[in-house]
C-alpha atoms as one frame of an Amber mdcrd trajectory, in Angstrom:
protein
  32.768 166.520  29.667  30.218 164.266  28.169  29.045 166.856  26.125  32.243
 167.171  24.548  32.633 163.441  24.009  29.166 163.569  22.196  29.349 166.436
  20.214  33.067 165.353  19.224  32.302 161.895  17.996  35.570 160.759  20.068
  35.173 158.179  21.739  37.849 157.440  24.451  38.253 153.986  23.753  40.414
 154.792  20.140  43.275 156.264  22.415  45.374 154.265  24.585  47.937 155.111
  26.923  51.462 154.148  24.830  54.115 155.505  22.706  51.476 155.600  20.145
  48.983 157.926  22.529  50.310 161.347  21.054  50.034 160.901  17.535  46.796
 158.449  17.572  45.172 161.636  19.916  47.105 164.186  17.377  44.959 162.430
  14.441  41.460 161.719  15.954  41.655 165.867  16.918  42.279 166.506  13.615
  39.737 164.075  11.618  37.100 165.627  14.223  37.935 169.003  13.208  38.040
 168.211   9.405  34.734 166.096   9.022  32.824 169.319  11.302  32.718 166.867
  14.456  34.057 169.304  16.191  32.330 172.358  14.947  34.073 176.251  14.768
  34.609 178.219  18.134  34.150 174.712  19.767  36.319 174.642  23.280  38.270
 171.684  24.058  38.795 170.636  27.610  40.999 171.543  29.418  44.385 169.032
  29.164  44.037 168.186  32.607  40.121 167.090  32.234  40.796 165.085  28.972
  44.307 163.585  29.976  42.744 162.532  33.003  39.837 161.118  30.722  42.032
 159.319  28.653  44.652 157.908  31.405  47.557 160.140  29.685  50.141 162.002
  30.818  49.151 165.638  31.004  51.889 166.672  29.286  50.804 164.192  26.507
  47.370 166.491  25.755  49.216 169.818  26.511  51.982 168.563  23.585  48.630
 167.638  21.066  47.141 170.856  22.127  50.442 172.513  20.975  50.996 170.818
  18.042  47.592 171.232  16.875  48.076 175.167  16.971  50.814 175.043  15.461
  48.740 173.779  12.578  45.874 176.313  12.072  43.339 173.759  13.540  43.046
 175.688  17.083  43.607 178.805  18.678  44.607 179.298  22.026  44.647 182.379
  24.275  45.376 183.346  27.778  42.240 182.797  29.639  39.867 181.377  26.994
  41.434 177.892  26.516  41.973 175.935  23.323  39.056 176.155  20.964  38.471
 174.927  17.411  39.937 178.108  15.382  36.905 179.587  13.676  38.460 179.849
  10.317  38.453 176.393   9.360  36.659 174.161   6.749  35.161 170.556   6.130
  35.390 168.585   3.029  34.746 164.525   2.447  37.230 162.602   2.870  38.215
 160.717  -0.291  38.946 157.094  -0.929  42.511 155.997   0.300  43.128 152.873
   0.264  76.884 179.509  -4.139  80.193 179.543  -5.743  81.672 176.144  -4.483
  84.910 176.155  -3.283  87.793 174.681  -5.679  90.135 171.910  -5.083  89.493
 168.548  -3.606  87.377 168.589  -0.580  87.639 165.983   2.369  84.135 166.525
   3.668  80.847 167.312   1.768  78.476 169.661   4.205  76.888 171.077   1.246
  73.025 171.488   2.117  70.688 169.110   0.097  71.789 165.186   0.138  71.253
 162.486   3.246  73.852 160.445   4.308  74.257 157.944   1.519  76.126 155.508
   3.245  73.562 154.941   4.941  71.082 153.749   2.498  69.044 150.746   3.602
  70.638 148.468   1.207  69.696 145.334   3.077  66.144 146.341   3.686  65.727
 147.337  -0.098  67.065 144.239  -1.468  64.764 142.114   0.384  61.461 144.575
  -0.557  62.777 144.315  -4.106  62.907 140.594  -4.460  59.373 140.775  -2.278
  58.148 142.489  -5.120  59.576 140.900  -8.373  58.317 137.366  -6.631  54.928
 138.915  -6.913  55.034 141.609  -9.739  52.157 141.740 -12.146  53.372 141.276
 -16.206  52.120 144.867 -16.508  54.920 146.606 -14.081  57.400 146.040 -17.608
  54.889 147.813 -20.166  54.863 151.442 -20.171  52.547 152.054 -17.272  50.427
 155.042 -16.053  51.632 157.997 -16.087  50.101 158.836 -12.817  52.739 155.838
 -11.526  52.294 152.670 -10.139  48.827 152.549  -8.310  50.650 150.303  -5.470
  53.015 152.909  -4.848  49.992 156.006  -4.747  47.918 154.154  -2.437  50.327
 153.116  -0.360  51.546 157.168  -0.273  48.041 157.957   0.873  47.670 156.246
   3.323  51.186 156.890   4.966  51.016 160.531   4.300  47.626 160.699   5.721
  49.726 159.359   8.648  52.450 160.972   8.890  52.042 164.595   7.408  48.557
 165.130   7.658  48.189 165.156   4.015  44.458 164.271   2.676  44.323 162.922
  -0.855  42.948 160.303  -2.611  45.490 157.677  -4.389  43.946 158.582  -7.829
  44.802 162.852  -7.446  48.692 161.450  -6.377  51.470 161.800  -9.439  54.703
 160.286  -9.423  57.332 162.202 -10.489  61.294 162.060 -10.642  61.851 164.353
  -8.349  60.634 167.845  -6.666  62.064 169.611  -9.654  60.383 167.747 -12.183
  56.964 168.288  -9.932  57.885 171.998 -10.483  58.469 171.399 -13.993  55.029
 169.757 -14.520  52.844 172.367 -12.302  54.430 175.253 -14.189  53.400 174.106
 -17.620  49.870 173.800 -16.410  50.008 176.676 -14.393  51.223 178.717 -17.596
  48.511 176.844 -19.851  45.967 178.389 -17.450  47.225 181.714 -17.901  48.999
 182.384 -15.050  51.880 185.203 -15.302  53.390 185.656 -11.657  53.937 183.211
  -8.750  55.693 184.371  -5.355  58.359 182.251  -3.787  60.303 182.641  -0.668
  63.440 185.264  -0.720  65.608 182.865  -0.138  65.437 179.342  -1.815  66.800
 177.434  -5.035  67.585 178.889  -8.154  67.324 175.776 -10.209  63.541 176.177
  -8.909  63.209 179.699 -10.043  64.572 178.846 -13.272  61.938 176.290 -13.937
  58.969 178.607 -13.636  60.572 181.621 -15.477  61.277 178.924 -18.383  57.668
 177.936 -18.248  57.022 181.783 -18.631  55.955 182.137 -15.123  57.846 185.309
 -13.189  58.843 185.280  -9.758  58.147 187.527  -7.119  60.104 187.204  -3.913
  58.159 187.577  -0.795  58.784 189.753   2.656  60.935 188.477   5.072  61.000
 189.105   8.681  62.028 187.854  12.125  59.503 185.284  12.018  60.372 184.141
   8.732  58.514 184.354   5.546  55.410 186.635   4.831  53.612 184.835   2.489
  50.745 186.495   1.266  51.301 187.193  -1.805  50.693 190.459  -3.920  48.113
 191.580  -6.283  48.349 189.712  -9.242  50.009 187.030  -8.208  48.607 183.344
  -9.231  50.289 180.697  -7.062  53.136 181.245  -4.020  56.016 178.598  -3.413
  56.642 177.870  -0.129  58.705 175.352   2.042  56.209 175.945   5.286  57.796
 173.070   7.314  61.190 173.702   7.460  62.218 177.314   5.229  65.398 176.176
   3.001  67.860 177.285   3.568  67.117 179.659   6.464  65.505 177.007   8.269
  62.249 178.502   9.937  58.606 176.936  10.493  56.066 178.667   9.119  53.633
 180.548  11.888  50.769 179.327  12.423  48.375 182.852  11.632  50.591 182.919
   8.397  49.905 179.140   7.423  46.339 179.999   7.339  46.447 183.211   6.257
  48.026 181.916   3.091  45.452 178.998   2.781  42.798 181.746   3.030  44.414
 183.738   0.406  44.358 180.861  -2.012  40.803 180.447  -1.453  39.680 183.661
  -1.659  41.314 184.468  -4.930  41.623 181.154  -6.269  44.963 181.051  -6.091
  47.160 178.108  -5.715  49.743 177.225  -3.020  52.944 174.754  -3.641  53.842
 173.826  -0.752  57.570 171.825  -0.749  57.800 169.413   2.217  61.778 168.279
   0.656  62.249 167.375   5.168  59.163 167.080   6.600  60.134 163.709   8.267
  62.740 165.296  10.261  62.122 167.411  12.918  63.796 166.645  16.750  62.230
 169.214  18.933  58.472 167.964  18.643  56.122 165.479  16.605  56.554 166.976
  13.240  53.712 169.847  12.276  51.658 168.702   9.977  51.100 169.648   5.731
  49.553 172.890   4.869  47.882 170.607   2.430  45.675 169.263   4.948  44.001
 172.832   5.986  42.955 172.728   2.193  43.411 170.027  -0.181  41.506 171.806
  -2.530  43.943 174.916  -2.949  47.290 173.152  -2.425  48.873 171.192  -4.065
  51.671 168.862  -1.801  55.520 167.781  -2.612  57.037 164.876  -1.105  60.446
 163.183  -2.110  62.506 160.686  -0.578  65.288 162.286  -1.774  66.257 163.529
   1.723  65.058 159.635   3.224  66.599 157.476   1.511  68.223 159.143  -1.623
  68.227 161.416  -4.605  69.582 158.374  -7.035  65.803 156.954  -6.563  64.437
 159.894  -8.272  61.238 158.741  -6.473  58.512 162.461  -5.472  55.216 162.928
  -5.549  52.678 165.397  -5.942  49.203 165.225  -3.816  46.986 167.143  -6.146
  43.692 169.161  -6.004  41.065 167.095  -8.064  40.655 170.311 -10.264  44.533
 169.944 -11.755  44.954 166.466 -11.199  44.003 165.561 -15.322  45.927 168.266
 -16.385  48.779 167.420 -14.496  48.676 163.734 -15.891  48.549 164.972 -19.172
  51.300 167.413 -18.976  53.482 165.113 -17.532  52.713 162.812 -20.530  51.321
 159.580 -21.494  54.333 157.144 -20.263  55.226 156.617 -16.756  59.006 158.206
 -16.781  59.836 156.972 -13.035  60.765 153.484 -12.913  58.613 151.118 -12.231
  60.451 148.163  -9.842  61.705 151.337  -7.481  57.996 152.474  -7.173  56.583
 148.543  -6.168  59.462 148.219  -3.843  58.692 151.858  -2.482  55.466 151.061
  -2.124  56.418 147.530  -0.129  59.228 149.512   1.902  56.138 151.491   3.243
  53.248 149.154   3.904  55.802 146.460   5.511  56.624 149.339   7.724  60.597
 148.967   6.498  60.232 152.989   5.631  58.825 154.190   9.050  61.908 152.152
  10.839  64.378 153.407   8.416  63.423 157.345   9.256  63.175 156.725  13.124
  66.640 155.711  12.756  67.710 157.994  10.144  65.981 160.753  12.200  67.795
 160.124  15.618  71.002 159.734  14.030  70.538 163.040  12.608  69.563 164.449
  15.749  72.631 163.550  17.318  74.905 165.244  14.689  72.793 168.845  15.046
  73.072 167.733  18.788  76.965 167.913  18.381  76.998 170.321  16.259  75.300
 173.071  19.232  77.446 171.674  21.293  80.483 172.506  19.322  79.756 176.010
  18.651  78.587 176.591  22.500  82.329 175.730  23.093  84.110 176.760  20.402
  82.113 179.738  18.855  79.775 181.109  21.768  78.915 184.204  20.244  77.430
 182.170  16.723  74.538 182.689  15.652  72.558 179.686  14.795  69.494 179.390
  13.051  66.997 176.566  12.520  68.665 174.181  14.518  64.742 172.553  15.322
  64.235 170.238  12.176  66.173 169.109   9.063  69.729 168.240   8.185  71.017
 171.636   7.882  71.286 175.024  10.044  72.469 178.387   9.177  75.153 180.435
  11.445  74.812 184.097  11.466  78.632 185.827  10.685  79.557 189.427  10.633
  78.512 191.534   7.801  80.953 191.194   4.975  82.474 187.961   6.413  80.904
 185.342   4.212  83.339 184.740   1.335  86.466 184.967   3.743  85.036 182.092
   6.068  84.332 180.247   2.956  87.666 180.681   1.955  89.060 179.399   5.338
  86.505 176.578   4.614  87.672 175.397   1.497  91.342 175.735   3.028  90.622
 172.764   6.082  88.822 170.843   3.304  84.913 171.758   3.717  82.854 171.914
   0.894  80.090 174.834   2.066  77.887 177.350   0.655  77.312 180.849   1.924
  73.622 182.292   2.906  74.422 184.530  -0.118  74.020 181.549  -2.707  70.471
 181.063  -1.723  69.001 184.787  -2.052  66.905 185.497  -4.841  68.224 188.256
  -6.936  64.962 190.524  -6.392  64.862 190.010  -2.547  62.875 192.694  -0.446
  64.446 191.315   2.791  68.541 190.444   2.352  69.399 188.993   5.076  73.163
 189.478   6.916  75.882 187.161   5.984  75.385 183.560   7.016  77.011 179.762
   6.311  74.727 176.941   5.637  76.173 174.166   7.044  74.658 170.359   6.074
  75.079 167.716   8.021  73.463 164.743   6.761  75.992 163.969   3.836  78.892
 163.025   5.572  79.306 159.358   7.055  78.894 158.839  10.835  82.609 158.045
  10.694  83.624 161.147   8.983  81.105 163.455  10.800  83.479 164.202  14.174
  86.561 165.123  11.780  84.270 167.114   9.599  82.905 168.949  12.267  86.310
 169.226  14.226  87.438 171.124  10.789  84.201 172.918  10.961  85.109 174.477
  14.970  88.915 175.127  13.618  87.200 177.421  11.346  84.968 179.366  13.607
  87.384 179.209  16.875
């Protein structure tokens, strides 16, 4: 065991048994791996040995061990262990410092919006007079297009935290939303000469349309039982992909095909886009971490807080590889087009810690409506189908082939606003899945929630 402890650079002392113990041990596992610590083909200990090294729960390590395999960063099999998967690189570290129903709907479960009510108004307030106290002269000129440097190193550091991500605060772009991002990495993927990029079979249109208007042609991917394919074809020059939590269908990317795609990029110097529009809310497990952070050299990461706090903010941001990061600047133009007050008091909301409280909360309460949600169709509608129930603030329930416009219909008639699977499938797509109803459940109040989902059951029943 000391051998491990040696060659790993860990030293027990930086975890300690608390709330705290799974992620702090999820990060130091990780760093070791990245920095070559912890070399290829390495094997950990077993969870027993090192959560009896560490005074934690064995289930603690097992749940790291998990996690981490989840991620591409291990590999375990039957009788070997855990080891360090063999595939995986070092790099320095850089400085951080649907055709909508008609009428007049009572309740909104339309995929795609948080609950607004509860937006932290309170909290924001108080981070935006924090900042105006204190705001330099500058934050009222035009600004840098790459956005307020408070806000980018404050992003690095928290996603660094909390999604794995790896990027220094000078390769971040703000942007005014995930669409816009889209906007701006199409125009300098077309002004490299890039033709085709692959995206997921299912997925947004309005996203589609922004690369074909950049001149940029789609190709959607394989689908199977475990979700995407995403290794692209011949040909193609970057892939889409929402690895953490598919939209809509709702699945987690494997972990041989989360590598496999990172390998691809590399390989063929490619470039992956990886769309994190949830990544803060998953309720099964400690959230798996960015794709970004197998590579931050071949993809490029997009965060919002959109789902978090709320699309009004028009607050996203792009972690970029250092080889598109001028490009991107320029494309986007010389003027900083995302306000500047929101991204100071964005950047306070995180570093005072405001943000982290605001999505535990936000998170359990969300957990609780997909918790009554199961609950409801286990009663009501046993034989549903229900898919991607393990993250986000949407699932999708499996219905009869040729059944999705008439449920819609008796939808629209108890006052839901919904959206078949249908809306969502790419007109090209190799895998067309059955018919399906994507049902959101983060727009509607707390208060409304039980009637809309008592609407919901009358439906299904």
């Amino acid at each position: 065991m000391s051998e491990f402890w040696a060659a790993s650079g860990i030293t027990p002392d930086l975890i300690q048994a608390g709330r705290g113990a799974r992620r702090a041990l999820t990060e130091v596992l990780r760093e070791a791996v990245r920095t070559g610590n912890l070399a290829p083909g390495t094997r950990l200990p077993s969870s027993r040995q090192l959560a009896t090294d560490l005074g934690l729960a064995r289930n603690t390590v097992a749940d790291v061990y998990a996690d981490l395999v989840a991620e591409g960063w291990f590999t375990a099999r039957r009788g070997s262990g855990t080891l360090v998967a063999d595939r995986m690189i070092t790099w320095p570290i850089l400085a951080c410092s649907a055709a909508e129903p008609s009428g007049d709907p009572r309740h909104d479960l339309i995929p795609g919006s948080p609950d607004l009510a509860a937006f932290p108004r309170a909290a924001w307030l108080k981070a935006t007079r924090r900042v105006l106290t204190a705001a330099p002269d500058d934050v009222f000129g035009y600004g840098d297009p790459r956005g307020r440097p408070e806000l980018r190193a404050a992003l690095a550091d928290h996603l660094a935290r909390a999604r794995g991500v790896y990027v220094s605060p000078e390769h971040i772009l703000i942007c005014a939303g995930i669409s816009h991002g889209l906007q701006i990495l199409s125009r300098v993927l077309a002004g490299r000469g890039a033709r085709n990029i692959a995206v997921e079979s299912y997925g947004l249109d309005r996203h589609w349309g922004l690369l074909a208007a950049a001149g940029l042609k789609t190709l959607p991917l394989p689908l199977d039982i475990h979700g995407t394919d995403p290794v692209p074809p011949v040909g193609t020059d970057a892939v889409l992909l929402t690895p953490a939590h598919q939209f809509p269908v709702g699945t987690m990317l494997q972990r041989d095909r989360r590598t496999a795609v990172v390998d691809w990029a590399r390989q063929t110097g490619g470039l992956v886009l990886e769309d994190d529009y949830d990544g803060e809310f998953r309720f099964d497990r400690q959230s798996v971490g960015a794709l970004q952070g197998l590579d931050p050299n071949c993809v490029v990461y997009l965060g919002t807080a959109s789902m978090t706090l709320g699309p009004a903010l028009r607050l996203a941001w792009m972690a970029l590889p250092s080889r598109l990061a001028e490009e991107a600047v320029a494309t986007k133009g010389q003027i900083d087009s995302c306000e500047a007050v929101s991204q100071l008091t964005m950047a306070e909301f995180i570093t005072s810690g405001a943000y982290g409280h605001h999505v535990r909360a936000a998170r359990r309460r969300y957990r609780d409506r997909r918790d009554a949600l199961v609950t409801a169709l286990a009663l009501h509608a046993p034989k549903a189908q229900v898919i991607g129930t393990a993250a986000g603030l949407h699932t999708v329930l499996g219905l009869p082939v040729g059944t999705e416009q008439q449920v819609l219909q008796s939808t629209a008639r108890q006052g839901l606003k919904m959206v078949g699977l249908s809306r969502y499938r790419h007109e090209r797509s190799l895998s067309p899945m059955a018919d399906g109803l994507v049902v959101g459940y983060g727009v509607p109040s707390d208060a409304a929630w039980p009637q809309a989902l008592s609407a919901l059951m009358q439906v299904l029943s």
